[in-house]
C-alpha positions as CSV (number, residue, x, y, z in Angstrom):
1,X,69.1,67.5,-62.8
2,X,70.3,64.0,-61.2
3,X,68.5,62.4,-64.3
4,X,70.9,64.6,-66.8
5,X,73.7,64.2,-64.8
6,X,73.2,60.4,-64.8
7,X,72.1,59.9,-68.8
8,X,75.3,62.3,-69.3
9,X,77.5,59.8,-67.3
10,X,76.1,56.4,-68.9
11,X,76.0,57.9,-72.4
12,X,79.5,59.0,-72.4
13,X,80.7,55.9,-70.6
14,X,79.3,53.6,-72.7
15,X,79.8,55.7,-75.9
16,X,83.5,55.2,-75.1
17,X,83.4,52.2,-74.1
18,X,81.5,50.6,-77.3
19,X,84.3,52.5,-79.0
20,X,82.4,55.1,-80.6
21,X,84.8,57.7,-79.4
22,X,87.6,58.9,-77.4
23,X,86.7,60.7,-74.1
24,X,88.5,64.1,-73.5
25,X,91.1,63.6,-70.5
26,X,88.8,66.2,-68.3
27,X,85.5,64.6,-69.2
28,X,84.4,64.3,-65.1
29,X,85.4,67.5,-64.8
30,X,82.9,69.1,-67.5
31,X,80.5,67.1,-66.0
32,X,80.7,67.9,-62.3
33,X,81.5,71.7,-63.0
34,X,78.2,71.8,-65.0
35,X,76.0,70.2,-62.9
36,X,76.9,72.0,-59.4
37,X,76.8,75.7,-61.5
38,X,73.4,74.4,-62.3
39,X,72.1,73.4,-59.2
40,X,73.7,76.2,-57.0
41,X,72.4,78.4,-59.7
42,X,68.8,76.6,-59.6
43,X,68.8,76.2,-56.1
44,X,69.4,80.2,-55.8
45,X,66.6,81.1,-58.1
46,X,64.3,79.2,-56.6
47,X,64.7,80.9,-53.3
48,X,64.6,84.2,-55.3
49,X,61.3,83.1,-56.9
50,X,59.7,82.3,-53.4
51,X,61.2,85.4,-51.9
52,X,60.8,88.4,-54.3
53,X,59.1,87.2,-57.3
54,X,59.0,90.2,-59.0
55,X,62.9,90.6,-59.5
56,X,62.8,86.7,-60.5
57,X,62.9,87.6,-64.0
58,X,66.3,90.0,-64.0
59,X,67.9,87.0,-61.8
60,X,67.4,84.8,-64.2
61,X,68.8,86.7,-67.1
62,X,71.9,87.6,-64.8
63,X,72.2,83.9,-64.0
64,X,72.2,82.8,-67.3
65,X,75.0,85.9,-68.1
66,X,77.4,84.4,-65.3
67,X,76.9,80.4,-66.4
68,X,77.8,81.5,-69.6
69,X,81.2,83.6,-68.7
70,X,81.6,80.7,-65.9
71,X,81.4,77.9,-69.2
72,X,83.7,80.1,-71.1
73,X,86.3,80.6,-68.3
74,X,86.2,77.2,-67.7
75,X,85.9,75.7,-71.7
76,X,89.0,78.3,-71.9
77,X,91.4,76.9,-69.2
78,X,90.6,72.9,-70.0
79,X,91.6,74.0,-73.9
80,X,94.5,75.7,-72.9
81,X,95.5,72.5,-70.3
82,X,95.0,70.2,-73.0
83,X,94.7,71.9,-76.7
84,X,95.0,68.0,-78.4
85,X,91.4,67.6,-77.1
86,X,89.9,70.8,-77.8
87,X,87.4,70.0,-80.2
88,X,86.3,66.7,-78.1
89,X,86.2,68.9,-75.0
90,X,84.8,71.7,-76.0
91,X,81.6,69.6,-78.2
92,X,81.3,68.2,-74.3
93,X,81.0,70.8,-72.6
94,X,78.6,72.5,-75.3
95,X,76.2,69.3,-75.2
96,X,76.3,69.0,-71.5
97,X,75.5,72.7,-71.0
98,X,72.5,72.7,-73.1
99,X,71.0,69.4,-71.6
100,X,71.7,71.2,-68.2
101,X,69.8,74.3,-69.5
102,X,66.9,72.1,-70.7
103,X,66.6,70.6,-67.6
104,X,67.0,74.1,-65.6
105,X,63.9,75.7,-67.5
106,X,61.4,72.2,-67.7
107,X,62.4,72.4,-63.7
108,X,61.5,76.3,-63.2
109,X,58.8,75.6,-65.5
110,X,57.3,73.1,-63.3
111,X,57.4,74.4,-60.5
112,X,56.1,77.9,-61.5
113,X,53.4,78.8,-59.1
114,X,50.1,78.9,-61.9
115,X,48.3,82.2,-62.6
């Protein structure tokens, strides 16, 4: 999840900075409200995985019902702060979230103890 995070930093950085476009005003924010859902999130259903592996499966789906009403909560309040960048904000937020989630399942996936 560091690696995300840090390609997520340098790519929008340097997207903005070669001028290729305009960085919402709460871009950090997206970022760093993302990445620590995900990893208290993934931290959580790890321990849940070790612990009681057979309830794994209903934690997951639950976490993956409160990221999104987290995200939604959270994409709702930075458009309503700042509706001039709503689209920038909210394509930000989307991209983010789904890297995250990529990165969330390839780690769970990993780590799965083999059968």
């Amino acid at each position: 999840m560091l690696t995300v995070l840090a390609a997520l930093l340098g790519g929008v950085w340097f997207g903005a900075y070669q001028a290729w476009w305009n960085l919402p005003a709460m871009w950090i924010q997206v970022l760093v409200f993302l990445f620590v859902a995900m990893l208290i999130i993934g931290v959580n259903l790890l321990r849940i995985r070790k612990s009681q592996p057979q309830i794994f499966v209903q934690f997951y789906l639950l976490s993956i019902a409160l990221k999104m009403l987290a995200g939604l909560a959270f994409i709702f309040f930075l458009i309503w702060d700042n509706p001039v960048q709503a689209a920038s904000t909210a394509a930000l937020f989307l991209i983010t979230y789904i890297l995250f989630t990529v990165a969330e399942v390839v780690y769970l996936v990993r780590t799965s103890p083999r059968q």
